[in-house]
C-alpha positions as CSV (number, residue, x, y, z in Angstrom):
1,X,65.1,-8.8,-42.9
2,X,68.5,-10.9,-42.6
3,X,68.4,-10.4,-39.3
4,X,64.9,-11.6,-38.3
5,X,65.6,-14.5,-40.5
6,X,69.1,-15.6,-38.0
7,X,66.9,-14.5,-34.8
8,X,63.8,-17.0,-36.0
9,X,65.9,-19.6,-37.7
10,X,68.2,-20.0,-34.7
11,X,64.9,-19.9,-32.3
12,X,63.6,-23.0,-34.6
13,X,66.5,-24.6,-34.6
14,X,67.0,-24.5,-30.9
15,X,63.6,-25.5,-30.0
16,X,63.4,-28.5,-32.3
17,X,67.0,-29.8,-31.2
18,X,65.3,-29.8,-27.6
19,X,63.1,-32.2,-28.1
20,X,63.8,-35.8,-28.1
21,X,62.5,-36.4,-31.2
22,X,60.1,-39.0,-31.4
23,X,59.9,-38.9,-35.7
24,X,63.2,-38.2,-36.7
25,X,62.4,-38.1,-40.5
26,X,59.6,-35.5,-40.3
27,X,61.6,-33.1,-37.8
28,X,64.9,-33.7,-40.0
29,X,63.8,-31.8,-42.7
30,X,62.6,-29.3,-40.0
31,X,66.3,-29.3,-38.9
32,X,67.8,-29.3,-42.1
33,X,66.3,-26.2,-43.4
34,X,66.0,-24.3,-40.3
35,X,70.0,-24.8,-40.3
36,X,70.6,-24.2,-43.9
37,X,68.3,-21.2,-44.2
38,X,70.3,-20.0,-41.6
39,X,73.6,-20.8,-43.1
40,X,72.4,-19.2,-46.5
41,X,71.1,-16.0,-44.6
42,X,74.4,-15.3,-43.4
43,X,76.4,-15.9,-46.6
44,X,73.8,-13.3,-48.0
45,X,73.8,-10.8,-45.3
46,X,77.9,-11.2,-45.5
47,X,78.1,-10.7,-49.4
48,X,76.2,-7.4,-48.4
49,X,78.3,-6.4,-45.7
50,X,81.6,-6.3,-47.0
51,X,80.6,-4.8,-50.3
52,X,80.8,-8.0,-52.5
53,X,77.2,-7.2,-53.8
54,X,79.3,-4.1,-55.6
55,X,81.6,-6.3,-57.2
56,X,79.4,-9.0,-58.0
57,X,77.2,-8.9,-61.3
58,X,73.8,-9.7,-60.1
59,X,70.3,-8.5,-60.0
60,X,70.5,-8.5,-56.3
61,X,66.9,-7.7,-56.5
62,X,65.8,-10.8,-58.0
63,X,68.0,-12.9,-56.4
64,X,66.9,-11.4,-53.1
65,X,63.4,-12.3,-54.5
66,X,64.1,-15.9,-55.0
67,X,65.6,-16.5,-51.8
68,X,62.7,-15.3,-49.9
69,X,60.8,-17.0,-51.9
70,X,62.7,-20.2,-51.7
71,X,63.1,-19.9,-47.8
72,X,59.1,-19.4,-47.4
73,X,58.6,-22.3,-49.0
74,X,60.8,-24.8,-47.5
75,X,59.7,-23.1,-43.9
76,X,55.9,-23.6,-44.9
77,X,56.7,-26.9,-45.5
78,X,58.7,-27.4,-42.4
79,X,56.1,-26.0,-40.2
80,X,53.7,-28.4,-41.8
81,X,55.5,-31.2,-40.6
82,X,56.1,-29.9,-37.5
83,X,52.8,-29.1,-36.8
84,X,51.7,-32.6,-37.7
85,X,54.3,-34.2,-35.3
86,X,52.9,-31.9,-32.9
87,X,49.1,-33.1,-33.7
88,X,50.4,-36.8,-32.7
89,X,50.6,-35.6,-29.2
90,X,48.0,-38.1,-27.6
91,X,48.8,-41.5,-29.6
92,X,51.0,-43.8,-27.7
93,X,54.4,-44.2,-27.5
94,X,54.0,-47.9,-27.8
95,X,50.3,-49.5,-29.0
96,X,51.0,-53.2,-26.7
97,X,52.1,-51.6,-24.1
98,X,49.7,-51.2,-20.8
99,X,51.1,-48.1,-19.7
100,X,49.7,-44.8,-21.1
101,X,53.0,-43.0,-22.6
102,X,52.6,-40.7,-25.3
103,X,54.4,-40.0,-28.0
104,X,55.6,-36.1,-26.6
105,X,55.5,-35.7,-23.3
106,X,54.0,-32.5,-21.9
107,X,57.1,-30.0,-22.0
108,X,57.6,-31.5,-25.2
109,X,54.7,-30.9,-26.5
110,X,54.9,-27.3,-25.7
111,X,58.0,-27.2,-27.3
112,X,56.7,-28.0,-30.2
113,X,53.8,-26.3,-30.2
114,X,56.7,-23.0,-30.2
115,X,59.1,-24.7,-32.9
116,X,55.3,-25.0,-35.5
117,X,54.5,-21.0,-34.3
């Protein structure tokens, strides 16, 4: 389960630094817990690796529970907002402008399309 959480969290994070993102506060948070889920999921899969969850005195259980639980929710939220800076794909880039650029552009928009899946 660790591991699927590195693969995805890096694939998220990758795919949201790669665009040039046009609302940096929504796809922030994005970033932010893409990169500390990540951060946390190693901590947690290292605590289990070299045997600290022996030595430690905690219902690994429950705390394995919260995390999870915890990391669905900030993802959940995350793919909201990603999903809506993805929705803003046809609005222009600039409203008194007379040219007819968007806010994503077309690779963009795919991208994002793959960071909200």
């Amino acid at each position: 389960v660790f591991l699927s959480l590195q693969v995805f969290g890096t694939i998220v994070w990758i795919l949201v630094a790669s665009t040039q993102i046009p609302l940096p506060l929504l796809q922030g948070w994005v970033m932010f817990v893409a990169v500390t889920a990540w951060c946390l999921s190693i901590v947690f899969l290292s605590v289990f690796l070299f045997g600290y969850a022996n030595r430690i005195a905690v219902n690994w259980n429950q705390a394995d529970f919260i995390f999870h639980g915890a990391t669905f929710v900030f993802y959940f939220g995350a793919f909201l907002l990603q999903a809506a800076t993805t929705s803003l794909h046809y609005f222009p880039r600039k409203f008194n402008s007379t040219t007819q650029e968007t806010i994503l552009s077309g690779r963009e928009y795919n991208i994002s399309i793959a960071a909200s899946v």
